[in-house]
C-alpha positions in Angstrom: -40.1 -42.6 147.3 -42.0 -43.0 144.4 -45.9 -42.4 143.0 -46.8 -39.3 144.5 -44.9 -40.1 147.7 -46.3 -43.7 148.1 -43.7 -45.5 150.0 -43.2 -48.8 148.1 -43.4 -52.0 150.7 -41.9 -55.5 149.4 -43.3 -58.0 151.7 -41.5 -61.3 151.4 -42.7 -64.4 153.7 -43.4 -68.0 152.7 -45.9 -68.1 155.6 -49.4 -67.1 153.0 -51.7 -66.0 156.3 -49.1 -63.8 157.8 -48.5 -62.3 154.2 -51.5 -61.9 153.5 -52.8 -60.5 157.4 -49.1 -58.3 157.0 -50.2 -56.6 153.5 -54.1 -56.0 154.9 -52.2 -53.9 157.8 -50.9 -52.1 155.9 -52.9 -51.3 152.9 -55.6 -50.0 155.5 -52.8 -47.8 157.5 -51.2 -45.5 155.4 -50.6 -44.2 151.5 -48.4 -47.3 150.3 -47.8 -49.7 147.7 -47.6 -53.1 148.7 -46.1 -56.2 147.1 -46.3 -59.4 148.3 -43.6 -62.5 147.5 -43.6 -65.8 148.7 -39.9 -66.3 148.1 -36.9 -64.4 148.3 -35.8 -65.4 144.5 -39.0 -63.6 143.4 -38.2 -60.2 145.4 -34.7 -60.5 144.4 -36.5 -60.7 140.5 -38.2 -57.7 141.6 -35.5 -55.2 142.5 -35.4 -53.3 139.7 -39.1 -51.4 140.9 -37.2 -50.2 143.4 -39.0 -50.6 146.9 -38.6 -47.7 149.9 -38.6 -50.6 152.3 -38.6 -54.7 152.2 -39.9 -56.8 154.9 -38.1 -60.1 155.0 -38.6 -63.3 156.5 -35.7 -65.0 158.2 -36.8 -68.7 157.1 -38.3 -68.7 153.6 -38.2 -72.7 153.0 -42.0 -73.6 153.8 -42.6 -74.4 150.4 -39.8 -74.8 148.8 -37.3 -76.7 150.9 -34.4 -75.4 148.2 -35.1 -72.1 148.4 -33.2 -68.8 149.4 -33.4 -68.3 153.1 -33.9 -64.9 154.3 -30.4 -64.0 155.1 -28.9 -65.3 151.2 -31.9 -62.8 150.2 -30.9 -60.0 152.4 -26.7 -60.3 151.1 -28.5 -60.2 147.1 -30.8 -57.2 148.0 -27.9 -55.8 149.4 -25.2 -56.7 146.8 -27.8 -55.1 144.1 -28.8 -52.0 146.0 -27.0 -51.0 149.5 -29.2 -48.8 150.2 -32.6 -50.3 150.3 -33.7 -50.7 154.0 -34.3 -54.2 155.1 -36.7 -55.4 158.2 -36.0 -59.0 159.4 -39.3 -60.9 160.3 -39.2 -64.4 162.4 -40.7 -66.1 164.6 -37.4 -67.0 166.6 -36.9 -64.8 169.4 -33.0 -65.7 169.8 -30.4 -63.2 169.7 -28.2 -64.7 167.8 -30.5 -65.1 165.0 -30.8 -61.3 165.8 -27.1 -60.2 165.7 -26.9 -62.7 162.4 -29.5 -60.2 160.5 -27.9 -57.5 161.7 -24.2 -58.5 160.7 -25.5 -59.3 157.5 -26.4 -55.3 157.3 -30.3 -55.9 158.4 -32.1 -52.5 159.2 -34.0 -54.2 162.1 -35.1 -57.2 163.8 -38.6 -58.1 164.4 -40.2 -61.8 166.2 -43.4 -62.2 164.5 -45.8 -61.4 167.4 -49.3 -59.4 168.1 -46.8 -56.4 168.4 -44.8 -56.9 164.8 -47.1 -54.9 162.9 -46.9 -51.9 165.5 -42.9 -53.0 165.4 -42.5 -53.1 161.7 -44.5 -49.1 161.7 -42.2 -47.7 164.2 -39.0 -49.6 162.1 -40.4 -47.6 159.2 -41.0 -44.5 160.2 -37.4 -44.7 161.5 -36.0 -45.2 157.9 -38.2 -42.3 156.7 -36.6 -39.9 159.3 -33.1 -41.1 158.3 -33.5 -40.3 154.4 -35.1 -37.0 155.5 -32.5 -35.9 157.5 -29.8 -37.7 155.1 -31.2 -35.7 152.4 -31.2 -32.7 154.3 -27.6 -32.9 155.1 -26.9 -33.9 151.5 -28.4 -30.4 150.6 -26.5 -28.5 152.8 -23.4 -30.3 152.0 -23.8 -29.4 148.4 -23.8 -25.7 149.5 -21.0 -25.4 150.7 
């Protein structure tokens, strides 16, 4: 985590309300730094500020037809950084669009609904416990 302990949000959805409602969230619950891209080619441009967590949409091709969908995004976050946690946002509530995300080493899987904010929280806090506890055991593994 960086800036004081400011988790570091990458919020990537060609959908501008839903970005934009997504990024008031959570700028008025919690201690973060929030950045906001409207396609996957700009977060991937991006990577080098290092973000705790990104928030990816599965379908980025609302305004540019051509562009990277979310899963080409997730392998290039991935391929660049392994470790950066990934949350999959669509609107399809379809498994198999769920096991794709997840195959393609997706952290979780959320349908955009009233509940995806309150989802995408819980998600987070998750991959906050993890790198505690990881970095905890990486302590006492030193140690010995």
């Amino acid at each position: 985590m960086q800036n004081q302990n400011k988790i570091k949000i990458f919020l990537v959805d060609d959908d501008a309300v839903f970005l934009k409602s997504l990024e008031i969230e959570f700028l008025a619950h919690g201690d973060l730094e929030v950045e906001t891209f409207a396609t996957g080619e700009l977060c991937i441009k991006n990577l080098y500020k290092n973000p705790d967590v990104v928030i990816l949409d599965f379908h980025l091709d609302g305004i540019d037809k051509t562009a990277m969908n979310g899963l080409g995004t997730l392998d290039k976050i991935k391929a660049f950084k392994t470790d950066i946690p990934v949350i999959m946002l669509s609107s399809q509530d379809k498994i198999d669009v769920a096991v794709s995300c997840m195959h393609h080493k997706a952290f979780d899987y959320v349908v955009k609904s009233e509940t995806a904010f309150v989802r995408i929280q819980k998600a987070i806090s998750t991959i906050l416990k993890y790198q505690k506890m990881e970095k905890e055991l990486n302590w006492y593994m030193d140690r010995m």
